[in-house]
Structures are given as C-alpha cells and as structure tokens.
N, C-alpha and C positions, 0 to 999 in steps of 0.2 A: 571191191572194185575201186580202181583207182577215180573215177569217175561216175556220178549219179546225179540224175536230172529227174523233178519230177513234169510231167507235160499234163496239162489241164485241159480236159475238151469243156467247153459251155454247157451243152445237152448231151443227153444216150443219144441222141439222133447221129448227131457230129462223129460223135467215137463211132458209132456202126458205120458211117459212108467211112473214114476213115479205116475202119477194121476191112472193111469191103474192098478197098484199092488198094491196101497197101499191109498192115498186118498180118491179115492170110496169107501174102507172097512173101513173110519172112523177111518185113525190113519198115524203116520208116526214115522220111529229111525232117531234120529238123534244123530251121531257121537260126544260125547263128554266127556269132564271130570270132568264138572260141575255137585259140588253136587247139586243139585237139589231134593228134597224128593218127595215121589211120594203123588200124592193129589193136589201136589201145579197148582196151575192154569196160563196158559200159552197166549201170543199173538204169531201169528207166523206172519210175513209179510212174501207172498212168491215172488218174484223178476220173472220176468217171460221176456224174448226178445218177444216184439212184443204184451207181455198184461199190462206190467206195474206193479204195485204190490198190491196184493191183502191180506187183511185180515183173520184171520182165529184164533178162542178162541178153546181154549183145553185144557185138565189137565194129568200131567203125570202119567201114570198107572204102571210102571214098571220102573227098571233103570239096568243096567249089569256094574260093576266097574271091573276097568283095570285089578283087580286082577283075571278075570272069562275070560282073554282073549283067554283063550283056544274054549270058544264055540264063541267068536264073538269079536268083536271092543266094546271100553265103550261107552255109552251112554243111550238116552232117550225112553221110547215108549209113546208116544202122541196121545191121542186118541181127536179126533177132536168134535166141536159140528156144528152139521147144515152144511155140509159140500156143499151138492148138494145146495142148495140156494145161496150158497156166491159164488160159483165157476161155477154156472152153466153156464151164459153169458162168464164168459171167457174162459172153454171150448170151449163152441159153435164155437167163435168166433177163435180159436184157431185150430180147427179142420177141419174148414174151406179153411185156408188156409196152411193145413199140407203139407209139401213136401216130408214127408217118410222120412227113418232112412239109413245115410249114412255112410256106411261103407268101410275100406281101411281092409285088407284083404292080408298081404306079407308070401309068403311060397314058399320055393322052388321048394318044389314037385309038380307036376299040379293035378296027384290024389288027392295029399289030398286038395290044394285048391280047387276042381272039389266038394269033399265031405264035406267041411267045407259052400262051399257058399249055398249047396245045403241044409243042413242044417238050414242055419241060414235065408233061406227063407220058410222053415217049421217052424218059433218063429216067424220071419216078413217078412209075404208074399209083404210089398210094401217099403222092405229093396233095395236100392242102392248099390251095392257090385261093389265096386272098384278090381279090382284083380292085386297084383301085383309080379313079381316072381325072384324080386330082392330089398337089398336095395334100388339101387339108385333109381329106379322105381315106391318106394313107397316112398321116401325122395322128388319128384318131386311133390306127388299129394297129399302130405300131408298139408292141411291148416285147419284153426278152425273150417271151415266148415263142417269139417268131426265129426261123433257124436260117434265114437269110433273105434279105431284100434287094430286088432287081429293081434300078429306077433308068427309065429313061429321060436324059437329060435335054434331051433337044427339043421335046415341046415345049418344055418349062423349064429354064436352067435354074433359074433363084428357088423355085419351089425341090424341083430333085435335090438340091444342093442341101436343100435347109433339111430333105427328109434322111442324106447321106449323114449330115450331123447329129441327126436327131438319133440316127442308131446309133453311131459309135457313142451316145452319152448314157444308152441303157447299160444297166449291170446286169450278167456281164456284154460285154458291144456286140450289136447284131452283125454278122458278115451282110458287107454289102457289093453289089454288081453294079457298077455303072455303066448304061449303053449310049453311045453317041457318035454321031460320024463327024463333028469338028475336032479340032486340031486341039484351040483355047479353051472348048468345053472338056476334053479327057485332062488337059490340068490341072481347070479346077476344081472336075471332081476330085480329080487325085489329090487336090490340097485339103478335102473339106472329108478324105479319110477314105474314099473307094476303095475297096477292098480287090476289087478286080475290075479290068478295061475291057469294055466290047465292042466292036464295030455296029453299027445300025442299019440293016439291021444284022445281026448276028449271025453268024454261017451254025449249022444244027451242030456242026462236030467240035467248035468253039464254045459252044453254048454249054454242049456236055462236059468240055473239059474244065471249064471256069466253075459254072457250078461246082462237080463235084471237089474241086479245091478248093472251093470257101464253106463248103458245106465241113469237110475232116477238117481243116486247117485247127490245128490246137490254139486254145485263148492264151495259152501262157507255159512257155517252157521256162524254168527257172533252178538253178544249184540248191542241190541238197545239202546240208549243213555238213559241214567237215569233208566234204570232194573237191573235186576238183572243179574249177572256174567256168561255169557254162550259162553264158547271159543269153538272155534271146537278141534275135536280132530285131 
C-alpha cells in the first residue's frame, strides 16, 4: 500500500466506542493534514491495550482541508474492506473483558451533577461516574485510568482549568469536556487543552454526540516507516 498509518487508541474502552460508531459501518476520519487524494489505498495498524495491533486495508473516499474548518477538523474518510473478519477475534476477546467506561464528573452544583450523570448513563448504561464537587476532589482521582473527564467550568474557572491540564499531562492524556455558557471561559478552556465545548447546561443529543467523540477519538495517528507522509493533525 502506497500509504500506512498506524492509529493508537489510549484504552480497549476508547477502541470499542470507536469500533461502535464507526468501524462496524466500514470506515473511519482520521485527523490530518496529509494530502492524500482520495482513491488512493490505505494500511491502517490499529494499536489497541490488551489486543495488540491489528491490520486493516482501506481506500480514502473523501478528504475535508483546513481551509473547510468551519464544518470540522482536516482530515481523511476511510472506508475499510473486510472489516468484521479481521477484527472479529479481537473484539470478541476484548469485550470480554470490558470493565465499562470511566468517568470523572467535577461540577459544583450537585443538581446539575445529579442530571449530568444521569444522563450520561442513558448514552452508557455500564458508565462508572466518579463524581466530584470540587477541584481538589477530582485532582485526587484523577489518573489514566479515567476514559474521559467532564468539568464544568463556570462554578470554578481556575480550579476546572487547572483539572483540564492536569489530564492532558497523564500518560497517555485523558479526553476532556469542558461545559460552560461564557464566551471567555470556552477559550480558556480551549487554551488549557479541552478536548470538547459544551454549552451549560448541555442539550441531551450534544452531550451524546461530544461524548462519544472524545471517548473513540485515537491518542495518536502517526506514518509508518517507509509510506507515505501522514502526520496527525
């Protein structure tokens, strides 16, 4: 293949919500800036904790350039071949031994964390929801192990801010959601590394779609030795 990329999920959790929205229907975006023409034919290794890495041949069907960043991020759409054959056993085997999707959860309010968790166990009913109703509180239970963190920024802007950095410096960086209804607070979280914007409070069908984006989002798409040029974005 003239082109091969390998893409790295964090957890098996990550790759299963990922395999759930988008591998099962036979394609995957991947984040990038590489010209790539569509047609051209693709290898993907996908990196996986606990399955190893697995192959996977594809051809790009679409491409979105930086200049279109208004509807989205630049990159690739990849539509896979043979998907269920090559990925089946490592499902299986991966499914197996799921441990559910863990979640850290910081908001001052206790209503709205009451109706935030309550939520996001109507998207994933065998979701873990840590709750926490302070910085320090979620800066204590915060580790890699966590598969993404929801912080709202408008009770406490310095402390969400500090807990939005405090993940992207685990290895590897936690996905994080930052919810806020100011204008100046969605920038600074987005300077201090948010992974995803939500209005405060959150509409249910926003809430599912952010989630399950920062939950698949791969930690790292990067060129395989002797292919062709594909940085992430």
């Amino acid at each position: 293949m003239p082109y091969a990329v390998q893409v790295e999920f964090r957890t098996a959790s990550s790759f299963l919500v990922a395999y759930s929205v988008n591998l099962s229907r036979g394609g995957l975006f991947l984040e990038t800036d590489a010209e790539i023409p569509t047609g051209a034919a693709m290898t993907l290794d996908f990196t996986v904790p606990g399955a190893g890495t697995t192959s996977l041949n594809g051809v790009v069907m679409w491409r979105r350039a930086r200049e279109d960043a208004s509807i989205g991020p630049p990159g690739l759409g990849v539509e896979f071949q043979d998907v269920a054959p090559q990925l089946g056993q490592v499902i299986d085997r991966l499914v197996g031994a799921f441990r559910g999707v863990h979640i850290l959860l910081l908001s001052g309010d206790r209503q709205d964390r009451t109706t935030l968790a309550r939520n996001i166990k109507s998207i994933f009913s065998t979701a873990e929801i840590t709750q926490a109703a302070d910085a320090n509180i979620a800066a204590s239970v915060l580790t890699h192990e966590i598969d993404v963190a929801i912080v709202d920024v408008d009770f406490d802007l310095e402390g969400g801010l500090a807990i939005l950095q405090a993940a992207k410096a685990q290895q590897p960086p936690v996905p994080t959601i930052a919810i806020t209804s100011n204008a100046s607070y969605r920038e600074r979280a987005a300077q201090a590394g948010a992974d995803e914007l939500l209005a405060n409070p959150p509409a249910f069908a926003d809430l599912q779609v952010v989630l399950v984006r920062a939950l698949g989002k791969p930690v790292a798409i990067r060129p395989l030795e002797g292919s062709g040029a594909v940085d992430a974005g």
